[in-house]
C-alpha positions as CSV (number, residue, x, y, z in Angstrom):
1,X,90.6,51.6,59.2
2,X,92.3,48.7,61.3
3,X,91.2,49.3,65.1
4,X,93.5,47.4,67.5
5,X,92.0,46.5,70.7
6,X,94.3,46.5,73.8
7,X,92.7,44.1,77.2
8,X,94.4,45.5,80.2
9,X,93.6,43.8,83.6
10,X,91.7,45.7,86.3
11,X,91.6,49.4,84.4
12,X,91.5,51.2,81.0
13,X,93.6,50.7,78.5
14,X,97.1,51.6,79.4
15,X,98.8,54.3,76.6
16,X,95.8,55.0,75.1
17,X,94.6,58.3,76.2
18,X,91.6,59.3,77.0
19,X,89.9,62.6,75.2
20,X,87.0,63.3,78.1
21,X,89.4,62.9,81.0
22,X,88.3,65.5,83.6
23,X,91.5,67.4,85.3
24,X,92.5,66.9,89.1
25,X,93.1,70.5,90.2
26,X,92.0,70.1,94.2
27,X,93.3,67.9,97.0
28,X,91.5,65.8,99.5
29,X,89.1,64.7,96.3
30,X,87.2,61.1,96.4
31,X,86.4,60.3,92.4
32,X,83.8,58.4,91.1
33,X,83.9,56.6,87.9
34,X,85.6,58.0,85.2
35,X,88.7,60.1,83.5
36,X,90.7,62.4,85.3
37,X,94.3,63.5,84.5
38,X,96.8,65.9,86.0
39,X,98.0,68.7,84.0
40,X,100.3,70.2,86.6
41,X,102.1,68.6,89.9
42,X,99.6,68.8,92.9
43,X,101.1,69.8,96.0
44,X,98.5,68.4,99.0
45,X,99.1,69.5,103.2
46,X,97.8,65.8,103.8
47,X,95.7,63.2,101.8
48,X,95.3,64.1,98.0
49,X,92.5,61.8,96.7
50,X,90.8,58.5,97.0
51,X,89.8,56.9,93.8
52,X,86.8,55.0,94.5
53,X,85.9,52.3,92.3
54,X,86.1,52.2,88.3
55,X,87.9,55.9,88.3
56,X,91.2,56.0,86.3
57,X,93.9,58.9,87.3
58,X,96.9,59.4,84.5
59,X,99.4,61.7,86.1
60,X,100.7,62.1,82.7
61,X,104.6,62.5,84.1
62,X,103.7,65.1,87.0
63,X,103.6,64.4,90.4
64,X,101.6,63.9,93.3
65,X,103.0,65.3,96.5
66,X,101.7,65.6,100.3
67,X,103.9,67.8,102.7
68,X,102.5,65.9,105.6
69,X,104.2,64.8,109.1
70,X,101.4,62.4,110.4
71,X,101.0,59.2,109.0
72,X,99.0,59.1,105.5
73,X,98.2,57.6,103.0
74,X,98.5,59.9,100.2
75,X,97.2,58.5,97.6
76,X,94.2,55.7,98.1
77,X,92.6,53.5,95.5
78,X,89.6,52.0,97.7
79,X,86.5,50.0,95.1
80,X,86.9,48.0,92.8
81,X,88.5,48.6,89.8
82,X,90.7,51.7,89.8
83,X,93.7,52.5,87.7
84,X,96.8,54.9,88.3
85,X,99.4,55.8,85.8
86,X,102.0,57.7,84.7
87,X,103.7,59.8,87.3
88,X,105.4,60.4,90.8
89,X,103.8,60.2,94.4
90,X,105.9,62.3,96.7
91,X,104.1,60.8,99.9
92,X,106.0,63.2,102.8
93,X,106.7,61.2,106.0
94,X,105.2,57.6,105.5
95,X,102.4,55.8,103.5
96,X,102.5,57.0,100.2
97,X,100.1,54.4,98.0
98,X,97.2,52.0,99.1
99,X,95.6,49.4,97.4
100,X,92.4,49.0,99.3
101,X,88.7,47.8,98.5
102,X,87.5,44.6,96.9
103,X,90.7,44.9,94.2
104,X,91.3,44.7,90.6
105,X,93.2,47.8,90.6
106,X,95.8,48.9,88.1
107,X,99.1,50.7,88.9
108,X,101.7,50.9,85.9
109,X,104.9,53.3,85.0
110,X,104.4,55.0,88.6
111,X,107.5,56.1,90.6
112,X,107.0,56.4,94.8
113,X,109.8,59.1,96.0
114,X,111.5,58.2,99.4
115,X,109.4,57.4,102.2
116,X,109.0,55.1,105.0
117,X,107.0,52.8,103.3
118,X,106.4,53.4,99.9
119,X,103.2,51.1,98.8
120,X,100.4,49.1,100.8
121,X,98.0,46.1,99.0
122,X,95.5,44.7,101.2
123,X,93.1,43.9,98.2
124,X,93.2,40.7,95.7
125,X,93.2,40.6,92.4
126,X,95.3,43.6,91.5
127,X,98.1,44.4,88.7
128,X,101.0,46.2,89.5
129,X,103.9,46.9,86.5
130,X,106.9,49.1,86.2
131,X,106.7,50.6,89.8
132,X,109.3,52.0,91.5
133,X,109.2,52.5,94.9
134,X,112.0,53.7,97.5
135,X,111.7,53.3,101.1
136,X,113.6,54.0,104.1
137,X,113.3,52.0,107.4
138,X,110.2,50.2,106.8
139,X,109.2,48.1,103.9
140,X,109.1,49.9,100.0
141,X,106.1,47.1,99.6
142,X,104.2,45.1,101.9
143,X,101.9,42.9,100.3
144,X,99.1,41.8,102.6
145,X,96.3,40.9,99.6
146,X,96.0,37.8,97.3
147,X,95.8,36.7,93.9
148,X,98.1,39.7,93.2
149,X,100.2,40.1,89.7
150,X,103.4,42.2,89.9
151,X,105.4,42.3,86.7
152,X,108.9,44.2,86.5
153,X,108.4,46.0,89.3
154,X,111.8,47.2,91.4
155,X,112.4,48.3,94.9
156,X,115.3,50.4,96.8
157,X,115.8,50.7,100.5
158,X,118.6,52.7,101.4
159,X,118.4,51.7,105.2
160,X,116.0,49.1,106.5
161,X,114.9,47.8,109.9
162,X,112.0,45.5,108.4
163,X,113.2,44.3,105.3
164,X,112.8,46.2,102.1
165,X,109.9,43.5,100.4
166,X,107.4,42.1,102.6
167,X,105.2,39.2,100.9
168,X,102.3,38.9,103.9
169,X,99.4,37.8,101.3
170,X,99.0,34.0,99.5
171,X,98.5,33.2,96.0
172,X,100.8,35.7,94.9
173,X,103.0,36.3,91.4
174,X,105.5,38.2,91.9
175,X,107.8,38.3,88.5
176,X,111.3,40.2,87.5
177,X,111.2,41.9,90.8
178,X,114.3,43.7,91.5
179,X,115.1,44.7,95.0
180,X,118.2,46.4,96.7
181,X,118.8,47.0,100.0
182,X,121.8,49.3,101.1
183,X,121.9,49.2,105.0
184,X,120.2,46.8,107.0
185,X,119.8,46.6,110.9
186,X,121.9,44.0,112.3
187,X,122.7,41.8,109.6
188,X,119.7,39.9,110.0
189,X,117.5,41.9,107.3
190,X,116.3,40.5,104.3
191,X,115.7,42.4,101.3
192,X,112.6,40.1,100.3
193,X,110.9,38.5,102.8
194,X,108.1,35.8,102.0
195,X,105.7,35.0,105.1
196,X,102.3,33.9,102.8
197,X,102.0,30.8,101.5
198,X,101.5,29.5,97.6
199,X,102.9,32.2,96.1
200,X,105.1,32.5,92.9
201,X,108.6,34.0,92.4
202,X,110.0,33.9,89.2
203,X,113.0,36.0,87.8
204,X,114.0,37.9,91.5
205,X,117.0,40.0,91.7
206,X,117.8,40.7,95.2
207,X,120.7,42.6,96.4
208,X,121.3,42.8,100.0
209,X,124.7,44.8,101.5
210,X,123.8,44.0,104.8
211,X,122.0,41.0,105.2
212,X,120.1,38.4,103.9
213,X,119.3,38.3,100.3
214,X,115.7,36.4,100.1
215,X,113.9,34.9,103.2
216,X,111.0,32.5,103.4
217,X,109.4,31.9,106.4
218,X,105.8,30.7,104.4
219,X,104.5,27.5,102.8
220,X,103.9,26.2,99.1
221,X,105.8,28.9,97.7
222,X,107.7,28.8,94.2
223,X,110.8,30.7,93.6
224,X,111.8,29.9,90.4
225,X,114.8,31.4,88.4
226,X,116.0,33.2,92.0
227,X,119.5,35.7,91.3
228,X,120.5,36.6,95.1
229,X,123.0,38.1,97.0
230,X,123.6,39.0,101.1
231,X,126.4,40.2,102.8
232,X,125.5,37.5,105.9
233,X,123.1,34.7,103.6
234,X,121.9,35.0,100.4
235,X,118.9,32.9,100.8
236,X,117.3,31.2,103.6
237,X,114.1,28.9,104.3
238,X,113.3,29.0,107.9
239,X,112.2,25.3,107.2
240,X,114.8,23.1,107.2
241,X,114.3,20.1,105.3
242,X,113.5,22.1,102.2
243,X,110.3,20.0,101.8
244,X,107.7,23.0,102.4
245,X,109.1,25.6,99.8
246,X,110.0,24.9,95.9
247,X,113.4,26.7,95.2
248,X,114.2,25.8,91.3
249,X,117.4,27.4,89.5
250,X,118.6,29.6,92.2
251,X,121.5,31.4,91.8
252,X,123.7,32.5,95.4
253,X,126.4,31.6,97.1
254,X,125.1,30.7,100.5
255,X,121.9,28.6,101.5
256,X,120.6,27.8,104.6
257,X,119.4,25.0,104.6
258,X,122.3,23.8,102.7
259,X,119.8,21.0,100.9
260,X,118.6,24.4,98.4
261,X,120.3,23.1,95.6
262,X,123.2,26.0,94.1
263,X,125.3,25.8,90.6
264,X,128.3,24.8,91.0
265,X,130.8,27.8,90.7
266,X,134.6,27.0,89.2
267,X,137.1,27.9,91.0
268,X,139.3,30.6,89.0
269,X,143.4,29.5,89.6
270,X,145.7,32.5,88.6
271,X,148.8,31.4,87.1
Protein backbone atom coordinates (compact mmCIF):
# COMPACT_ATOMS: atom_id res chain seq x y z
CA UNK A 1 0.00 0.00 0.00
CA UNK A 2 1.54 3.45 -1.21
CA UNK A 3 1.21 5.99 1.80
CA UNK A 4 1.71 9.58 0.65
CA UNK A 5 2.92 12.02 3.11
CA UNK A 6 1.59 15.59 3.03
CA UNK A 7 4.14 18.50 5.14
CA UNK A 8 1.97 21.40 5.94
CA UNK A 9 3.51 24.41 7.76
CA UNK A 10 2.51 25.26 11.33
CA UNK A 11 -0.50 22.48 11.70
CA UNK A 12 -1.82 19.01 10.58
CA UNK A 13 -2.20 17.94 7.47
CA UNK A 14 -4.69 19.96 5.60
CA UNK A 15 -7.56 17.52 3.77
CA UNK A 16 -6.73 14.76 5.56
CA UNK A 17 -9.13 14.15 8.30
CA UNK A 18 -8.70 13.24 11.33
CA UNK A 19 -10.73 9.92 12.91
CA UNK A 20 -10.21 10.89 16.91
CA UNK A 21 -11.17 14.54 16.45
CA UNK A 22 -13.22 15.49 19.56
CA UNK A 23 -16.45 17.72 18.68
CA UNK A 24 -16.76 21.48 19.74
CA UNK A 25 -20.33 21.65 21.13
CA UNK A 26 -19.81 24.62 24.00
CA UNK A 27 -18.67 28.26 23.62
CA UNK A 28 -16.17 30.22 25.58
CA UNK A 29 -13.86 26.77 25.35
CA UNK A 30 -9.76 27.13 25.59
CA UNK A 31 -8.36 23.67 23.79
CA UNK A 32 -5.45 22.02 24.51
CA UNK A 33 -3.63 19.84 22.07
CA UNK A 34 -5.42 17.98 19.82
CA UNK A 35 -8.55 17.19 17.27
CA UNK A 36 -11.72 18.91 17.49
CA UNK A 37 -14.25 19.47 14.76
CA UNK A 38 -17.69 21.04 14.40
CA UNK A 39 -20.55 19.09 13.47
CA UNK A 40 -23.11 21.82 13.54
CA UNK A 41 -22.76 25.83 13.36
CA UNK A 42 -22.06 27.27 16.92
CA UNK A 43 -23.92 30.27 17.75
CA UNK A 44 -21.69 32.04 20.85
CA UNK A 45 -23.27 35.56 22.95
CA UNK A 46 -19.47 36.63 23.02
CA UNK A 47 -16.08 34.80 22.60
CA UNK A 48 -16.29 31.10 21.22
CA UNK A 49 -12.89 29.53 21.96
CA UNK A 50 -9.17 30.01 22.19
CA UNK A 51 -7.07 27.39 20.74
CA UNK A 52 -4.08 27.26 22.77
CA UNK A 53 -1.11 25.79 21.29
CA UNK A 54 -0.75 22.51 18.97
CA UNK A 55 -4.83 22.15 18.92
CA UNK A 56 -6.32 21.92 15.31
CA UNK A 57 -10.25 23.03 14.84
CA UNK A 58 -11.89 21.85 11.23
CA UNK A 59 -15.18 23.58 10.94
CA UNK A 60 -15.82 21.16 8.29
CA UNK A 61 -18.09 23.92 6.15
CA UNK A 62 -20.19 25.15 9.29
CA UNK A 63 -19.79 28.24 11.00
CA UNK A 64 -18.70 29.91 13.87
CA UNK A 65 -20.82 32.87 15.01
CA UNK A 66 -20.82 35.40 18.01
CA UNK A 67 -23.96 37.69 18.45
CA UNK A 68 -21.81 40.11 20.33
CA UNK A 69 -21.94 44.14 20.50
CA UNK A 70 -18.62 44.86 22.41
CA UNK A 71 -15.55 44.41 20.85
CA UNK A 72 -14.20 40.63 20.55
CA UNK A 73 -12.34 38.61 19.32
CA UNK A 74 -14.31 35.71 18.47
CA UNK A 75 -12.17 33.31 17.56
CA UNK A 76 -8.44 33.28 19.15
CA UNK A 77 -5.53 31.09 18.29
CA UNK A 78 -2.95 32.09 21.19
CA UNK A 79 0.48 29.17 21.51
CA UNK A 80 2.19 27.98 19.17
CA UNK A 81 1.14 25.98 16.61
CA UNK A 82 -2.64 25.98 16.10
CA UNK A 83 -4.53 25.26 12.94
CA UNK A 84 -8.09 26.40 11.72
CA UNK A 85 -9.90 25.08 8.69
CA UNK A 86 -12.76 24.72 6.78
CA UNK A 87 -15.55 27.04 7.64
CA UNK A 88 -17.19 30.56 8.38
CA UNK A 89 -16.54 33.00 11.39
CA UNK A 90 -19.58 35.17 11.74
CA UNK A 91 -17.62 37.60 14.34
CA UNK A 92 -20.88 40.17 15.16
CA UNK A 93 -19.65 43.75 15.56
CA UNK A 94 -15.74 43.82 15.25
CA UNK A 95 -12.75 41.43 15.66
CA UNK A 96 -13.54 38.30 14.32
CA UNK A 97 -10.04 36.17 14.09
CA UNK A 98 -6.56 36.58 16.06
CA UNK A 99 -3.49 35.26 15.42
CA UNK A 100 -1.77 35.57 18.82
CA UNK A 101 1.09 33.67 20.77
CA UNK A 102 4.64 32.72 19.69
CA UNK A 103 3.04 31.76 15.93
CA UNK A 104 3.26 29.04 13.51
CA UNK A 105 -0.40 28.88 13.15
CA UNK A 106 -2.30 27.62 10.24
CA UNK A 107 -5.50 29.18 8.74
CA UNK A 108 -6.69 27.70 5.22
CA UNK A 109 -10.17 27.63 3.20
CA UNK A 110 -11.73 29.95 6.02
CA UNK A 111 -14.37 32.62 5.06
CA UNK A 112 -14.70 35.87 7.80
CA UNK A 113 -18.45 37.35 7.20
CA UNK A 114 -18.76 41.14 7.36
CA UNK A 115 -17.24 42.85 10.19
CA UNK A 116 -15.26 45.77 11.17
CA UNK A 117 -12.22 44.15 10.95
CA UNK A 118 -12.14 40.80 9.87
CA UNK A 119 -8.55 39.28 10.91
CA UNK A 120 -5.63 40.30 13.39
CA UNK A 121 -1.80 38.66 13.25
CA UNK A 122 0.44 39.80 15.85
CA UNK A 123 2.50 36.57 15.82
CA UNK A 124 5.42 35.44 13.30
CA UNK A 125 5.84 32.63 11.49
CA UNK A 126 2.28 31.87 10.53
CA UNK A 127 0.51 30.51 7.13
CA UNK A 128 -2.52 31.85 6.01
CA UNK A 129 -4.22 30.37 2.45
CA UNK A 130 -7.51 30.82 0.71
CA UNK A 131 -9.02 33.26 3.34
CA UNK A 132 -11.63 35.47 2.70
CA UNK A 133 -12.32 38.13 4.74
CA UNK A 134 -14.85 41.18 4.38
CA UNK A 135 -14.66 44.15 6.39
CA UNK A 136 -16.33 47.34 6.71
CA UNK A 137 -14.74 50.64 8.02
CA UNK A 138 -11.67 49.28 9.40
CA UNK A 139 -9.10 47.13 7.88
CA UNK A 140 -10.33 43.15 6.60
CA UNK A 141 -6.46 42.35 7.66
CA UNK A 142 -3.98 44.11 9.61
CA UNK A 143 -0.86 42.40 9.75
CA UNK A 144 1.25 43.46 12.77
CA UNK A 145 3.57 40.01 13.05
CA UNK A 146 6.58 38.85 10.94
CA UNK A 147 7.99 36.22 8.88
CA UNK A 148 4.31 35.73 7.79
CA UNK A 149 3.24 33.58 4.55
CA UNK A 150 -0.15 34.54 2.91
CA UNK A 151 -0.88 32.56 -0.26
CA UNK A 152 -4.12 33.38 -2.42
CA UNK A 153 -5.70 35.02 0.09
CA UNK A 154 -8.53 37.87 -0.97
CA UNK A 155 -10.03 40.82 0.78
CA UNK A 156 -13.41 42.99 0.31
CA UNK A 157 -14.19 46.27 1.89
CA UNK A 158 -17.30 47.62 1.00
CA UNK A 159 -16.66 51.10 2.74
CA UNK A 160 -13.35 51.96 4.34
CA UNK A 161 -12.02 54.74 6.56
CA UNK A 162 -8.52 52.91 7.17
CA UNK A 163 -7.71 51.13 4.16
CA UNK A 164 -8.91 47.69 3.51
CA UNK A 165 -5.07 45.83 3.89
CA UNK A 166 -2.86 47.01 6.49
CA UNK A 167 0.83 45.47 6.23
CA UNK A 168 2.17 46.87 9.98
CA UNK A 169 4.73 43.77 10.41
CA UNK A 170 8.41 43.18 8.36
CA UNK A 171 9.64 40.29 6.65
CA UNK A 172 6.48 39.59 5.19
CA UNK A 173 5.17 37.39 1.92
CA UNK A 174 2.25 38.32 0.94
CA UNK A 175 1.40 36.37 -2.60
CA UNK A 176 -1.83 36.49 -5.17
CA UNK A 177 -3.55 38.75 -2.76
CA UNK A 178 -6.57 40.15 -4.14
CA UNK A 179 -8.14 43.15 -2.52
CA UNK A 180 -11.19 45.39 -3.43
CA UNK A 181 -12.24 48.27 -1.94
CA UNK A 182 -15.76 49.82 -2.91
CA UNK A 183 -16.06 53.24 -0.94
CA UNK A 184 -13.36 54.88 0.59
CA UNK A 185 -13.27 58.06 2.88
CA UNK A 186 -12.08 60.95 1.02
CA UNK A 187 -10.27 59.71 -1.77
CA UNK A 188 -7.22 59.32 0.12
CA UNK A 189 -7.74 55.49 1.08
CA UNK A 190 -5.71 52.79 -0.12
CA UNK A 191 -6.89 49.41 -0.56
CA UNK A 192 -3.32 47.97 0.48
CA UNK A 193 -1.32 49.80 2.62
CA UNK A 194 2.44 48.75 3.35
CA UNK A 195 4.02 50.56 6.56
CA UNK A 196 6.66 47.49 7.56
CA UNK A 197 9.66 47.18 6.03
CA UNK A 198 11.37 44.07 3.84
CA UNK A 199 8.45 42.60 2.97
CA UNK A 200 7.46 40.75 -0.27
CA UNK A 201 4.55 41.36 -2.78
CA UNK A 202 4.24 39.30 -5.58
CA UNK A 203 1.08 38.74 -7.85
CA UNK A 204 -1.35 41.81 -6.00
CA UNK A 205 -4.60 42.56 -7.45
CA UNK A 206 -5.84 45.67 -5.98
CA UNK A 207 -8.99 47.39 -6.89
CA UNK A 208 -9.77 50.67 -5.41
CA UNK A 209 -13.25 52.80 -6.53
CA UNK A 210 -12.36 55.46 -4.37
CA UNK A 211 -8.89 55.91 -3.82
CA UNK A 212 -5.64 54.77 -3.97
CA UNK A 213 -4.84 51.43 -5.30
CA UNK A 214 -1.48 50.27 -3.34
CA UNK A 215 0.41 52.51 -0.81
CA UNK A 216 3.85 52.21 0.64
CA UNK A 217 4.95 54.19 3.25
CA UNK A 218 7.77 51.32 4.56
CA UNK A 219 11.33 50.39 3.63
CA UNK A 220 13.06 47.37 1.66
CA UNK A 221 9.90 46.15 0.42
CA UNK A 222 9.35 44.07 -2.93
CA UNK A 223 6.32 44.40 -5.00
CA UNK A 224 6.80 42.36 -7.72
CA UNK A 225 4.28 41.49 -10.56
CA UNK A 226 1.79 44.48 -8.98
CA UNK A 227 -1.96 44.68 -11.10
CA UNK A 228 -3.52 48.01 -9.56
CA UNK A 229 -6.12 50.28 -10.02
CA UNK A 230 -7.53 53.73 -7.97
CA UNK A 231 -10.05 56.07 -8.77
CA UNK A 232 -7.44 59.12 -7.45
CA UNK A 233 -3.73 57.01 -7.79
CA UNK A 234 -3.16 53.64 -8.43
CA UNK A 235 0.10 53.26 -6.64
CA UNK A 236 2.05 55.53 -4.57
CA UNK A 237 5.56 55.43 -2.53
CA UNK A 238 5.55 58.08 -0.03
CA UNK A 239 9.39 58.09 -0.82
CA UNK A 240 10.14 59.90 -3.66
CA UNK A 241 13.17 59.03 -5.29
CA UNK A 242 11.94 55.43 -5.65
CA UNK A 243 15.40 54.32 -4.12
CA UNK A 244 13.87 52.82 -0.74
CA UNK A 245 11.12 50.43 -2.20
CA UNK A 246 11.62 47.73 -5.19
CA UNK A 247 8.50 48.03 -7.61
CA UNK A 248 9.25 45.38 -10.51
CA UNK A 249 6.49 44.75 -13.42
CA UNK A 250 3.73 46.90 -12.15
CA UNK A 251 0.91 47.27 -13.96
CA UNK A 252 -1.38 50.91 -13.31
CA UNK A 253 -2.01 53.89 -14.86
CA UNK A 254 -0.84 56.40 -12.42
CA UNK A 255 2.36 56.50 -10.18
CA UNK A 256 3.50 58.77 -7.80
CA UNK A 257 6.50 59.16 -7.88
CA UNK A 258 6.41 59.13 -11.54
CA UNK A 259 10.15 57.42 -11.58
CA UNK A 260 7.90 53.73 -10.74
CA UNK A 261 8.42 52.53 -13.95
CA UNK A 262 4.64 51.62 -15.96
CA UNK A 263 4.19 49.60 -19.54
CA UNK A 264 3.61 51.55 -21.90
CA UNK A 265 -0.10 51.45 -22.98
CA UNK A 266 -1.06 52.12 -26.98
CA UNK A 267 -3.18 54.46 -27.70
CA UNK A 268 -6.42 52.90 -29.42
CA UNK A 269 -7.38 55.51 -32.72
CA UNK A 270 -11.05 54.74 -33.91
CA UNK A 271 -11.44 55.24 -37.47
Amino acid sequence: MRLRILFQLGGPLLGVASLHATPLTDCGQSLVAGDYELTADLVCPHHAVTLTGGAHLDLQGHQIVCNQFEPGPCVVLDGWGNSLKQGTIDGGTTDALDLRGTGGHTVANVTIALIDTALIVVSPGNLLSSVRLTSTTSPALVLEGAGNWLVANMALCPFSVFGCVQVRGSANALLWTSVVVQEGFLDQVAAIEVLGNANWLYGTRAINLDGIGVRVAGTGNTLQDTTAMGSTLDVQDMHADCDDNRWIATFARTADPACIALPTIPTVVQR
